[in-house]
N, C-alpha and C positions, 0 to 999 in steps of 0.2 A: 870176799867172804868165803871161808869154808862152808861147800854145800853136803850137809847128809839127805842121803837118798835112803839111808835102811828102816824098813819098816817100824814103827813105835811098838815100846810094849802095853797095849789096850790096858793091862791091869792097872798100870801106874796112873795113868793118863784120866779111866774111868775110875776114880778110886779117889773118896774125900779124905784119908790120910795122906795121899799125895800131894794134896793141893795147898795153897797160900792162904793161910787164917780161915783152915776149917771152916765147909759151907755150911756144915752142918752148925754151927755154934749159933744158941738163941733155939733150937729146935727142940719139939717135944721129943719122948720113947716112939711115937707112933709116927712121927714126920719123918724121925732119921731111918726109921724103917723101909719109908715109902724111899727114902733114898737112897738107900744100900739097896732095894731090888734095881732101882732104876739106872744106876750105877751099872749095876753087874749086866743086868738087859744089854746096857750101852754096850759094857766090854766086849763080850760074848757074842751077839751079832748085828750089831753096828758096826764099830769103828774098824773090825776086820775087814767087808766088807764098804767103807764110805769111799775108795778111793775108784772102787769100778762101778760104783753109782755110778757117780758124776762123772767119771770117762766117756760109758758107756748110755747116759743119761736113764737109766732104769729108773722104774717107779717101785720100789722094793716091796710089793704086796703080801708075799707070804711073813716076812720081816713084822710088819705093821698089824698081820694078826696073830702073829704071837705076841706083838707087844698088848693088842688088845685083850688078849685072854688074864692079865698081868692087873687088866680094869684101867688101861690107858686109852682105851678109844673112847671112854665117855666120864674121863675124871671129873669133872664139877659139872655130872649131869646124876638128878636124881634114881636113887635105890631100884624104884619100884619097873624103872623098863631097863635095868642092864646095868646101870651106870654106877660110879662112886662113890657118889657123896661126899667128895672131897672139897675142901676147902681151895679159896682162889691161892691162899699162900702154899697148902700142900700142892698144890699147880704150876706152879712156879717152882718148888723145890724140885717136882719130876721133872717140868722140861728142860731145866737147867742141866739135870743129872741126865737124862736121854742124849742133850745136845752133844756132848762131849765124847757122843759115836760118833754123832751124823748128824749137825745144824740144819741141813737142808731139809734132810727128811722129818728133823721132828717139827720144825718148824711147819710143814705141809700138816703132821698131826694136832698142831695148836692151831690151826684152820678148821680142820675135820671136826675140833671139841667145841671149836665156836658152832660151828654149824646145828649141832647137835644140840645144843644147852639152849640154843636160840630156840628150837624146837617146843623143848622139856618147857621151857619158862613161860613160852607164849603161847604153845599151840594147845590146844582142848585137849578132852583125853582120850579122845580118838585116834589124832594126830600124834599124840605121845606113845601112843601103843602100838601105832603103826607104825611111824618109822622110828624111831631109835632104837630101839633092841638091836635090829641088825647093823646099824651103823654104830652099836656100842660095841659090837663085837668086830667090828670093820667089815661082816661079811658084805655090807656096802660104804661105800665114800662119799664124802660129803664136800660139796664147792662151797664157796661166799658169793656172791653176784652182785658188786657192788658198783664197781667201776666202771666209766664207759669211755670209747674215744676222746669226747667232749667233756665230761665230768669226771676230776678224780675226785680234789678237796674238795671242790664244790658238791659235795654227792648230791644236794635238793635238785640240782639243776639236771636230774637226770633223764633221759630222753624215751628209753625204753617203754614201750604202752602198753596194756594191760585194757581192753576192752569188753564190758560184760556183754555177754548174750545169754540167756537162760541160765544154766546153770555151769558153763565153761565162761572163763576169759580168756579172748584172742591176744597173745603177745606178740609184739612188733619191735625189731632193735637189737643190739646185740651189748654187751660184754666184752672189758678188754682186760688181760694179765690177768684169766680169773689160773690161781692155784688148784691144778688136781684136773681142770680142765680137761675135758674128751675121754678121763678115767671113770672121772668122777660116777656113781648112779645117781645122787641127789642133790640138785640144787637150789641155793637157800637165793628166792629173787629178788633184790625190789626194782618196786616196776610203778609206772606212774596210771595207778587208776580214776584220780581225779584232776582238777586245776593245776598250776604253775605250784612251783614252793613244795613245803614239807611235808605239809600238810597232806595233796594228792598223792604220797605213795603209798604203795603197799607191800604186803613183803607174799609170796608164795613159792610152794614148794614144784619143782619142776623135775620129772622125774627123768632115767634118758631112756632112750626108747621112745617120746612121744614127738608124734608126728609133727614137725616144722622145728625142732631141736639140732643144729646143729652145730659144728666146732670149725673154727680156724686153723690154719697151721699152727705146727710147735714150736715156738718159739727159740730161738737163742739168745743164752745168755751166758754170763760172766759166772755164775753160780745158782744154786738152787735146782741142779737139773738132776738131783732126785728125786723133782716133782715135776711132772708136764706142766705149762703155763702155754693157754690156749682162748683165742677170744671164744665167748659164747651167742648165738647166732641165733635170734626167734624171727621167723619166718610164719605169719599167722596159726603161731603154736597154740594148740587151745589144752589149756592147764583147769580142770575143774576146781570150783568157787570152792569144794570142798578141801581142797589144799592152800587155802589163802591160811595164814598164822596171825592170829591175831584177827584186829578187826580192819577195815579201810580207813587205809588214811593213819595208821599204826605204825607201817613199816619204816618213816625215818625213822623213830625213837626205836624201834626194835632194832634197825642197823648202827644206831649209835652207843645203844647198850651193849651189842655182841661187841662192839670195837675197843668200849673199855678192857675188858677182860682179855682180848684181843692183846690190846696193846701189853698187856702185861705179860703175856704167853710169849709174844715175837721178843718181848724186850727177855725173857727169860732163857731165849734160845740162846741169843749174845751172849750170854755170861756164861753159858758154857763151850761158846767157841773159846769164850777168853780164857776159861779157866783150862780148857784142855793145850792152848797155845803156850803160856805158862811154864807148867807143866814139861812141853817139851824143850821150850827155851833151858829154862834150868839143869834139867837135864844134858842138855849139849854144852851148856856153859861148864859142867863140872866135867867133860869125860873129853873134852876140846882142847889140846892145848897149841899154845904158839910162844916162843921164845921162851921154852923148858917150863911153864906152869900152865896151870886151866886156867881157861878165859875166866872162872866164878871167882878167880883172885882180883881179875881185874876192877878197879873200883868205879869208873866210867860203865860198867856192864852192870854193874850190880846195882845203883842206882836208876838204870834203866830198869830192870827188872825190880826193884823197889817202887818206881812210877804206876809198873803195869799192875802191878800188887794192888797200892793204892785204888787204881780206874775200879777192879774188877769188885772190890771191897766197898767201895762208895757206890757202885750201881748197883750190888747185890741189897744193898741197906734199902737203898730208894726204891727200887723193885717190889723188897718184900714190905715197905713200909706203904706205898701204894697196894701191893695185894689186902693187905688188912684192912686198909678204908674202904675199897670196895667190898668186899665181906661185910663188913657193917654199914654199910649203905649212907654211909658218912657224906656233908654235903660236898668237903675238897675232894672225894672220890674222883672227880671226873680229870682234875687240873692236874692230882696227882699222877695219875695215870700216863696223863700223857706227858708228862716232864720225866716219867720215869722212861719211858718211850725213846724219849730224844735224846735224855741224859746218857742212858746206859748202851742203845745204840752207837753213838758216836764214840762215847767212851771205848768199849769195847771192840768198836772199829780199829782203835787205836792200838791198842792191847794187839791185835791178832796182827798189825800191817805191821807195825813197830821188828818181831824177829821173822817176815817173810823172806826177807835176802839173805840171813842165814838158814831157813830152814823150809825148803819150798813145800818137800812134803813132811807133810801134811798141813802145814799150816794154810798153806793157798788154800784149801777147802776149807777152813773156818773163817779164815778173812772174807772167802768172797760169800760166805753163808752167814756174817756176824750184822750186815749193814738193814 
């Protein structure tokens, strides 16, 4: 295979006229809106920058609050402390159009908005007023804590303790591949305050700076290293009752609700690896040629590139047809969600691996940021 190494033009790339059957189509005046800013955000200072990210593995902080000034650090978190008020489908329409800088990074920011909204939805208005403003604004970061050595799927089965004493609980246990790790200021916990099962957990907020908080090495990986991924380490951390969200014994249902949403944010980032992979396929297939015409003659390439069409266009559909159920709090909400999870993930894994050997950069950083 012919390899191009020359830089992309970020316009074409971040840009819904460039792309395969309009993402924008089916959108309202005020959706396409949110996506021609999000678009241009992308071009402008993401995708110029995604390539010494991930070299370099930086956590692009000043990046992330400009993008929050924009009203991206707390999109489907309520008006009244900083936030959007957007809709789970206008969420999906932004991170799709963000992805198409930098999958890595925004996909850390579709963590950052779970964390937040998990907040706004369950915690008092104490809680709500205290921390989301500045995490709507990124001027803090926000973790998930959900994972642990021993529990991934299984989350009930989690190990992590949570001990009352007056009016602190003692945490004991750690966190594993939590996203934003050892950047993060605030972490969203759950932690088992009562019995065995789902029932005993709870979810609270863990700030950093507090005595017995600490972090693991940084991880290596294959992609995603414009966000540190760091286990998180309680060591008789005492977190006050005043930061529990919700009630005891709340927190599975609070970690399973932030995960629908969740899943539609991560699955949202995929589709704009694909659609930016796309994009650059096409583009090299027209300006490439070999035995005196462009590869985009060839009719084995262009069927390929008709396939990846397809993927990107059938997960895009499933995606936003899951973002609407959840918004309406519809009872398939939950099944949808995660088939759009799996579908458009894999799919669009496909989509980005499919032209890596013709085109290393940049697509290796959306293939390894699409999975």
């Amino acid at each position: 295979y012919a390899r191009a190494t020359a830089m992309p033009d970020p316009s074409r790339i971040c840009d819904p006229h460039h792309s395969p059957q309009q993402p924008s189509t089916g959108l309202n005046e005020e959706q396409k809106e949110f996506q021609r800013v999000a678009f241009s955000f992308a071009a402008q200072e993401m995708m110029p920058n995604m390539a010494e990210w991930d070299q370099k593995e930086l956590f692009p902080v000043d990046m992330m609050r400009k993008a929050a000034r924009l009203g991206f650090g707390g999109v489907y978190v309520r008006t009244d402390v900083g936030g959007s008020g957007l809709s789970r489908l206008d969420t999906s329409v932004i991170f799709e159009a963000l992805a198409t800088g930098c999958t890595s990074t925004t996909a850390y920011m579709s963590i950052h908005n779970m964390c937040v909204w998990i907040i706004d939805a369950f915690g008092n208005e104490e809680q709500r007023h205290r921390f989301c403003p500045p995490l709507c604004t990124m001027e803090k970061f926000a973790s998930y804590c959900l994972t642990e050595p021993g529990s991934g799927s299984d989350a009930a089965s989690l190990l992590t303790s949570a001990e009352r004493q007056g009016d602190h609980y003692i945490l004991n246990g750690s966190k594993a591949f939590i996203s934003g790790g050892g950047e993060a200021d605030i972490y969203v916990v759950m932690c088992r305050t009562g019995g065995p099962g789902h029932k005993g957990i709870s979810c609270v907020v863990v700030e950093k700076g507090t005595p017995g908080l600490s972090f693991g090495k940084k991880e290596k990986k294959v992609g995603w290293n414009s966000q540190p991924t760091r286990a998180v380490i309680f060591e008789d951390c005492a977190v006050p009752v005043a930061n529990r969200i919700g009630d005891e014994g709340q927190g599975f249902l609070i970690a399973m609700r932030g995960l629908n949403g969740g899943r539609i944010n991560v699955a949202s980032c995929s589709l704009g690896a694909a659609h930016a992979s796309i994009i650059l396929t096409r583009d090299h297939l027209k300006v490439r040629k070999q035995f005196g015409e462009p590869l985009a003659n060839n009719q084995y390439l262009q069927f390929k590139l008709a396939d990846m069409a397809t993927k990107l266009v059938a997960s895009r559909l499933m995606i936003r047809s899951a973002a609407v159920a959840l918004q309406e709090e519809r009872e398939d909400a939950v099944a949808l969600c995660s088939m759009a999870k799996l579908f458009a993930t894999d799919e669009c894994f496909e989509v980005t691996a499919t032209p890596a050997p013709l085109l290393p950069f940049p697509i290796v950083n959306f293939r390894d940021g699409s999975k």
